[in-house]
C-alpha positions in Angstrom: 82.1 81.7 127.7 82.3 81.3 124.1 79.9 83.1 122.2 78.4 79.9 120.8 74.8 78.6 122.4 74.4 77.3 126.6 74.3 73.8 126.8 71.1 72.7 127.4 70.4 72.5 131.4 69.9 69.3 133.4 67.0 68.8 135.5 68.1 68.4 139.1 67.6 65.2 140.8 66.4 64.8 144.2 68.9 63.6 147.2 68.2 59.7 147.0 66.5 59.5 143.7 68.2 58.7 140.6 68.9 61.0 137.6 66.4 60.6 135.3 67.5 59.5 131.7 67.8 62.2 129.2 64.6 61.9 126.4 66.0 61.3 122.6 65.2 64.5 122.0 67.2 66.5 124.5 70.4 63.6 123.6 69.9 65.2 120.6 69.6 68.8 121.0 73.2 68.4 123.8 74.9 66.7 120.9 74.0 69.8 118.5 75.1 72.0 121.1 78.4 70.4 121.9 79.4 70.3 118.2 79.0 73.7 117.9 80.8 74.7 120.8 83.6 72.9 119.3 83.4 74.1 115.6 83.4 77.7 117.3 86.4 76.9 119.3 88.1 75.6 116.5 87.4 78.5 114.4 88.8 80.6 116.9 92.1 78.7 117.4 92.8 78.6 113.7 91.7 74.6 113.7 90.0 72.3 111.5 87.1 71.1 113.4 86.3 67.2 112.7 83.0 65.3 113.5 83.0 62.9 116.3 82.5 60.2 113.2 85.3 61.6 111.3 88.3 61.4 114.2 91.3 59.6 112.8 90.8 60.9 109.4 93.5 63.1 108.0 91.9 67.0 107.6 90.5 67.6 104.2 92.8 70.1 102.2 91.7 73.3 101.7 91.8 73.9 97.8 94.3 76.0 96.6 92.8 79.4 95.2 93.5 79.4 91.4 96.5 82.0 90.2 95.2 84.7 88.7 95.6 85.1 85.3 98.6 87.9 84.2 97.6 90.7 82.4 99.2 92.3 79.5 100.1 95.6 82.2 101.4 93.0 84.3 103.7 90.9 81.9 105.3 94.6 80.7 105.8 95.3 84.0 107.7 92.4 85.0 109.6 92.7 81.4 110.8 96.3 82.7 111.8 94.7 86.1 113.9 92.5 84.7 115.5 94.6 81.8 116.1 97.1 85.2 118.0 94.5 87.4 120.2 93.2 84.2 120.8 97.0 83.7 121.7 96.9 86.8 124.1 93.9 87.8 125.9 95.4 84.2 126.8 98.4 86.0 127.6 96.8 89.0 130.2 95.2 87.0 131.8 97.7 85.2 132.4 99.7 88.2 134.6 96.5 89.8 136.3 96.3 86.3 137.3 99.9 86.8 138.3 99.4 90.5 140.6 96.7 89.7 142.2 99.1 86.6 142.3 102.2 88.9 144.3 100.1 91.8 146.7 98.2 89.0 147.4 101.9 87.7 148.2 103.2 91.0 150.7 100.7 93.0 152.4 100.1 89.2 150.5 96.3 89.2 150.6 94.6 85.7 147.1 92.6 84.7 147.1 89.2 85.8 147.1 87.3 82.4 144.8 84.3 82.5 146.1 80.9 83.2 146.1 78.3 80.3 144.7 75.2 80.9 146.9 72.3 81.8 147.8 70.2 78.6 146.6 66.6 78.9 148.7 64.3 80.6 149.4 61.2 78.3 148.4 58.2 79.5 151.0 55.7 80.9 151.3 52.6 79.5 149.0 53.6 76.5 149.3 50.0 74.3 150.5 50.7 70.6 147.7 51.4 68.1 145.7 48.2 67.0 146.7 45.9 70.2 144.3 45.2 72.8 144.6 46.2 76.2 144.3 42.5 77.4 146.8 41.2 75.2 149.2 44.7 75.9 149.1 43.8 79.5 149.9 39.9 78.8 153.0 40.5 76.5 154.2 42.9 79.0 154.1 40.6 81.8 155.6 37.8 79.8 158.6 40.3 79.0 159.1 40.8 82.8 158.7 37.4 84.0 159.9 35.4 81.2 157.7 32.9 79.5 155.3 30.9 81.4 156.2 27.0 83.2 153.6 26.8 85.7 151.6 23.3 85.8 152.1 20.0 85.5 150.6 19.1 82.0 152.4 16.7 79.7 152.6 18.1 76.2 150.8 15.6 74.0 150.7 17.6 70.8 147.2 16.5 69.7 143.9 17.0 71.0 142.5 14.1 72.7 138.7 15.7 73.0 138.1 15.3 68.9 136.1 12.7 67.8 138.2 11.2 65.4 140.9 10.5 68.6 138.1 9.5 70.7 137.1 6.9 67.4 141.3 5.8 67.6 141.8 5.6 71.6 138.6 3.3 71.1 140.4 0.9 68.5 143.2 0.8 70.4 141.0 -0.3 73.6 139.5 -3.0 71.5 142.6 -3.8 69.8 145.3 -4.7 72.8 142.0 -5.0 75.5 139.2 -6.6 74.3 137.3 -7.9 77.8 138.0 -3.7 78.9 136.4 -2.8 75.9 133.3 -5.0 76.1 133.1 -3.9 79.6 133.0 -0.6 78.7 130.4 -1.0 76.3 128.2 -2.9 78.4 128.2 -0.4 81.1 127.5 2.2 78.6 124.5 0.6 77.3 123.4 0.1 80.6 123.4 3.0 82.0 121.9 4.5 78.7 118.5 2.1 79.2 118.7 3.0 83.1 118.2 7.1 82.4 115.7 6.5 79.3 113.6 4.4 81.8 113.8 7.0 84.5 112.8 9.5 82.2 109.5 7.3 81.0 108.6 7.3 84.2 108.8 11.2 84.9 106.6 11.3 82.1 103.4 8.8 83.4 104.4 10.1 87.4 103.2 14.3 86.4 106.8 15.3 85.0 107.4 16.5 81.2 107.7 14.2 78.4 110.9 14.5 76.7 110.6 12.3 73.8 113.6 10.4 72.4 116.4 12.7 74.2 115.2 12.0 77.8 117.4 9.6 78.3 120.8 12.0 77.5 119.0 15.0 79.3 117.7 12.9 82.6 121.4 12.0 82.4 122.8 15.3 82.1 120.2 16.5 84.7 121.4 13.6 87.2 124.7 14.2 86.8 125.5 17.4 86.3 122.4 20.2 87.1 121.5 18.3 90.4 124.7 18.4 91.5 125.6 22.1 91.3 121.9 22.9 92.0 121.0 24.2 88.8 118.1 24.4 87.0 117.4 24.6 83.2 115.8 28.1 82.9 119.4 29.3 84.7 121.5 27.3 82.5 119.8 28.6 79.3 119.0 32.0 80.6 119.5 34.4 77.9 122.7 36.5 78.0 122.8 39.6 75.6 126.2 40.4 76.0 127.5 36.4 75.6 129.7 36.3 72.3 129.7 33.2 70.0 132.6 32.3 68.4 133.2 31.9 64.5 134.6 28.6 64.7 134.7 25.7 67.2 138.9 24.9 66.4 140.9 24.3 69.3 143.2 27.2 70.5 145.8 27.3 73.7 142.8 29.6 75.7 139.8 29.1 77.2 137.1 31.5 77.0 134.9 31.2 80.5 131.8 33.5 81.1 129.2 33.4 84.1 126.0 32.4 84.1 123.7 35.6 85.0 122.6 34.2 88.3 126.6 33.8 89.3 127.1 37.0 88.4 127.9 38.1 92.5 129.6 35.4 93.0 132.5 35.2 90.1 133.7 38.8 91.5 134.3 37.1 94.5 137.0 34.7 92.5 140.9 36.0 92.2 143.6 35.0 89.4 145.0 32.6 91.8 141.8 30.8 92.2 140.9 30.2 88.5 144.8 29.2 87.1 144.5 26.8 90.3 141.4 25.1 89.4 143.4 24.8 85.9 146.8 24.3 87.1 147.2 20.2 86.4 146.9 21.1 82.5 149.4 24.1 82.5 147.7 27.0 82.8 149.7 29.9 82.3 148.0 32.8 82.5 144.6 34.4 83.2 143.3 37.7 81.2 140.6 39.0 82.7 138.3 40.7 80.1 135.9 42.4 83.1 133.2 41.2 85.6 131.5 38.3 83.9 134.1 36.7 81.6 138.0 35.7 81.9 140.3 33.9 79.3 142.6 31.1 80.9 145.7 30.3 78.6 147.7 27.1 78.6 151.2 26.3 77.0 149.5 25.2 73.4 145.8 24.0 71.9 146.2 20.4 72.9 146.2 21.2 76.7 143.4 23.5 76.7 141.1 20.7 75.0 142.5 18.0 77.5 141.4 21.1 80.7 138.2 21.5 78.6 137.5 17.6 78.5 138.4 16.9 81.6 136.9 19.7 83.6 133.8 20.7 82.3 130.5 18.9 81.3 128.9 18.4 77.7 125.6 20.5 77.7 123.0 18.4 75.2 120.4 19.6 73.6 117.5 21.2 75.4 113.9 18.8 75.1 111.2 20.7 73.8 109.1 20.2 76.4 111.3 22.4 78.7 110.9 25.9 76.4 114.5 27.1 77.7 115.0 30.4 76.0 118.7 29.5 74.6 118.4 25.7 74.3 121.6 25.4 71.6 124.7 25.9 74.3 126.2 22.8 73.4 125.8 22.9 69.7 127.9 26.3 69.8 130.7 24.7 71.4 129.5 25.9 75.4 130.2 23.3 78.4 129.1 24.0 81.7 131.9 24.8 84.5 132.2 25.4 88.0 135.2 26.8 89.7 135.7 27.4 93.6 137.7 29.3 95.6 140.7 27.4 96.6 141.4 29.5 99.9 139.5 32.2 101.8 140.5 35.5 101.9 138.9 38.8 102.1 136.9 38.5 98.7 135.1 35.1 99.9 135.3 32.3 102.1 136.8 29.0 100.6 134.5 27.0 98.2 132.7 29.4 97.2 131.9 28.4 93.5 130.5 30.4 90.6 128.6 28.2 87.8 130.1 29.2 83.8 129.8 28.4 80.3 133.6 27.4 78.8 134.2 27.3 75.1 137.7 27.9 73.3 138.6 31.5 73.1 138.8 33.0 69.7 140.9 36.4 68.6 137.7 38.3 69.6 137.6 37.6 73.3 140.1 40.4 74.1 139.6 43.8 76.1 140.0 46.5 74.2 140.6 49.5 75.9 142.0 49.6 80.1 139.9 49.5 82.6 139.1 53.3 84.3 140.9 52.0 87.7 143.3 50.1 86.2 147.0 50.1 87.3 148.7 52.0 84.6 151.7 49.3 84.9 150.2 46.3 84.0 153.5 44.6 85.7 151.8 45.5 89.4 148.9 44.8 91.2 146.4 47.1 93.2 144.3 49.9 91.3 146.4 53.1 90.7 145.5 56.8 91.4 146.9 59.3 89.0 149.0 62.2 90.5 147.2 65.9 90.4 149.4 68.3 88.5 150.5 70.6 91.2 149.9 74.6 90.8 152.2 76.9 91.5 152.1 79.0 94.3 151.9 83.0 93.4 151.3 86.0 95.8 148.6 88.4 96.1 149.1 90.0 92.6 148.9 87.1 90.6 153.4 87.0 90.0 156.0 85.5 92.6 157.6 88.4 94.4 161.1 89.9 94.2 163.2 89.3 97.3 165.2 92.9 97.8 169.2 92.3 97.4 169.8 95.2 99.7 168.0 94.1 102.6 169.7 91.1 103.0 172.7 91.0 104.3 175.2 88.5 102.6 177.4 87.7 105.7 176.4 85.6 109.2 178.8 87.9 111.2 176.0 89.9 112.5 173.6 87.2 113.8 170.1 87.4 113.7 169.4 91.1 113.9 171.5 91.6 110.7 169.0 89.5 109.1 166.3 92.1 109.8 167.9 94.8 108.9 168.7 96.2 112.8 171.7 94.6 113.9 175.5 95.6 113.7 178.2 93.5 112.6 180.8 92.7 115.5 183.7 94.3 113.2 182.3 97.3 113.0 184.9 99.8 114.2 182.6 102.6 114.7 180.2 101.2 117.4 180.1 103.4 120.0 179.1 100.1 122.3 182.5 99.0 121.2 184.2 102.0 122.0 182.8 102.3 125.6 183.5 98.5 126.2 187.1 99.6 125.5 186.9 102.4 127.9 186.1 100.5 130.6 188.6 98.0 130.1 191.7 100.5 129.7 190.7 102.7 132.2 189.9 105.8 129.2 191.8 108.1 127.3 191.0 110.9 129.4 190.7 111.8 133.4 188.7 109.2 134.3 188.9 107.0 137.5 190.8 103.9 136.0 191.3 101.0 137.9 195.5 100.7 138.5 197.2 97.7 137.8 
């Protein structure tokens, strides 16, 4: 019995009666008694004792005791252990020094001169001072292949997306066509009155008012955001590491980066499927300048713009109303793109399509240095691992070991146990197994029982 109270004892009941009901008082006074006979047994056992009303709860912590504070006897005591044990591991490591000079001394060993380090390896491929990597890579490939005839562009020599050609093709429209022209103009004019209506009524239904450029962004919306399932805070997300370029003029390449919510999906997209999506307006080549942008060339400047024109989508101005964080895209020289994955391979499945921003490509959009994984011959695909310079192998003292001239013997005549230095040639004259071989056979030299003839 633990050396806590007795439980309080029942009063016993007669046969055939029923127990009485405990008074409040004695409920009570068992309850007391119970919970001390636990907090003892716990106390025993090493155990946190919890209320009935605090089961489930997690155990209050026990405080930690505070450290005591070090003395100054103490903190030169420690000092004087630790100057002891440095003291200590010094000696220790003289005495190996000196076991290491005592055993070179004695079996004649010379010290084992340190290593130098490896001289850097120059790097393969390196591109000439002042020349991108990009570019590097693209001349190289050019030299190997020959220059580029992929596509089926026709060379026109002048660039069809300026206005002042759009202003001529118009005249000319007029000019041999007239009813094609009026048609053209009429359905224009329509469909400009159609979107400006639909954008008025946006407004008075619970949609933003756009003012005087609904019409051309209800347009744009209709035709090209709804379509690709796009919104306007995507399109105009900001991108810090977008680059503008100095001047709008046509040049053979196109500069395409991803929109930051595409970002996943353009590393899914290969060479073959971007100059595929191009390939009608003679794209030659594609220089990838990392993860989330890519330069397409084409044969000259005219059949970039025609690719640009024809492929991508004018981005206009963004409405007030819509408070997009980088509203002037278009008035930079930015169209929006979309390119798929012609085929399905182990990158993606076919059609998947990343949303971009094209521009023209200026001298800027280049890489600069190669890529840490790259293949240091840009004329082959697949990353490339560099081969580890291999060490030489030395013996136990550090230098390759003599082999002994006079333990080896220079001829094959005595086998294998003439290798090892226990063997006998055959032609030795002197071999008393030889002699007694020939004793045997010529019955001896001497009065032996020899076998007659």
């Amino acid at each position: 019995m633990d050396e806590t109270e007795a439980l309080p004892a029942e009063p016993a009941a007669e046969e055939g009666e029923p127990a009485p009901e405990p008074t409040p008082e004695e409920t009570e006074a068992f309850r007391a008694a119970e919970a001390k006979r636990r907090e003892g047994r716990a106390a025993r056992f090493g155990a946190v004792y919890q209320p009935p009303g605090a089961r489930g709860a997690e155990p209050a912590a026990a405080e930690p005791e505070p450290e005591p504070e070090e003395t100054e006897e103490d903190k030169a005591a420690r000092e004087a252990l630790e100057a002891e044990a440095a003291e200590v591991a010094e000696l220790k490591r003289q005495l190996v020094e000196e076991q290491k000079k005592a055993r070179r001394e004695r079996f004649g060993e010379e010290e084992a001169e340190a290593e130098p380090e490896p001289e850097p390896m120059e790097e393969a491929w390196a591109p000439p001072e002042g020349v991108p990597w990009s570019l590097y890579k693209k001349q190289l490939l050019e030299k190997k292949r020959g220059p580029a005839t992929k596509g089926l562009a026709i060379p026109t020599g002048f660039d069809i997306s300026t206005a002042e050609e759009r202003a001529k093709a118009a005249t000319r429209l007029a000019k041999f066509d007239p009813e094609a022209a009026a048609k053209q103009a009429e359905e224009e004019e329509e469909s400009k009155r159609e979107f400006e209506a639909r954008a008025r009524r946006l407004a008075r239904f619970g949609g933003a008012d756009l003012g005087d450029a609904g019409g051309e962004w209800t347009r744009f919306d209709t035709t090209s955001l709804k379509p690709l399932k796009l919104s306007a805070a995507q399109l105009f997300a900001s991108d810090e590491e977008r680059t503008e370029p100095e001047s709008a003029e046509a040049t053979e390449k196109l500069h395409l980066r991803v929109l930051p919510c595409d970002r996943k999906i353009f590393k899914k997209l290969r060479s073959h499927d971007l100059s595929g999506h191009f390939a009608a307006y003679g794209a030659s080549y594609v220089e990838w300048l990392g993860d989330e942008s890519v330069n397409i060339w084409f044969a000259d400047a005219p059949a970039a713009a025609r690719a640009r024109l024809a492929l991508t989508a004018e981005i206009p101005a963004a409405p007030d109303a819509l408070e997009a964080e980088d509203g002037g895209l278009g008035a930079r020289g930015w169209r929006l793109a979309t390119v798929a994955k012609g085929s399905g391979d182990k990158w993606g499945r076919a059609g998947t399509a990343a949303r971009l921003l094209c521009r023209f490509g200026a001298s800027t959009d280049v890489l600069a240095s190669k890529p840490k994984f790259a293949n240091p011959d840009p004329t082959k695909r697949g990353r490339y691992k560099a081969p580890k310079p291999q060490k030489k192998k030395r013996g136990r003292d550090g230098k390759r070991k003599a082999m002994d001239p006079d333990a080896v013997v220079a001829t094959m005549e005595g086998g294998l146990g003439a290798s090892r230095g226990y063997g006998r040639a055959f032609d030795d004259e002197d071999d008393p197994r030889a002699a007694k071989a020939a004793k045997f056979a010529g019955g001896g030299d001497g009065g032996g029982d020899g076998m007659e003839d």
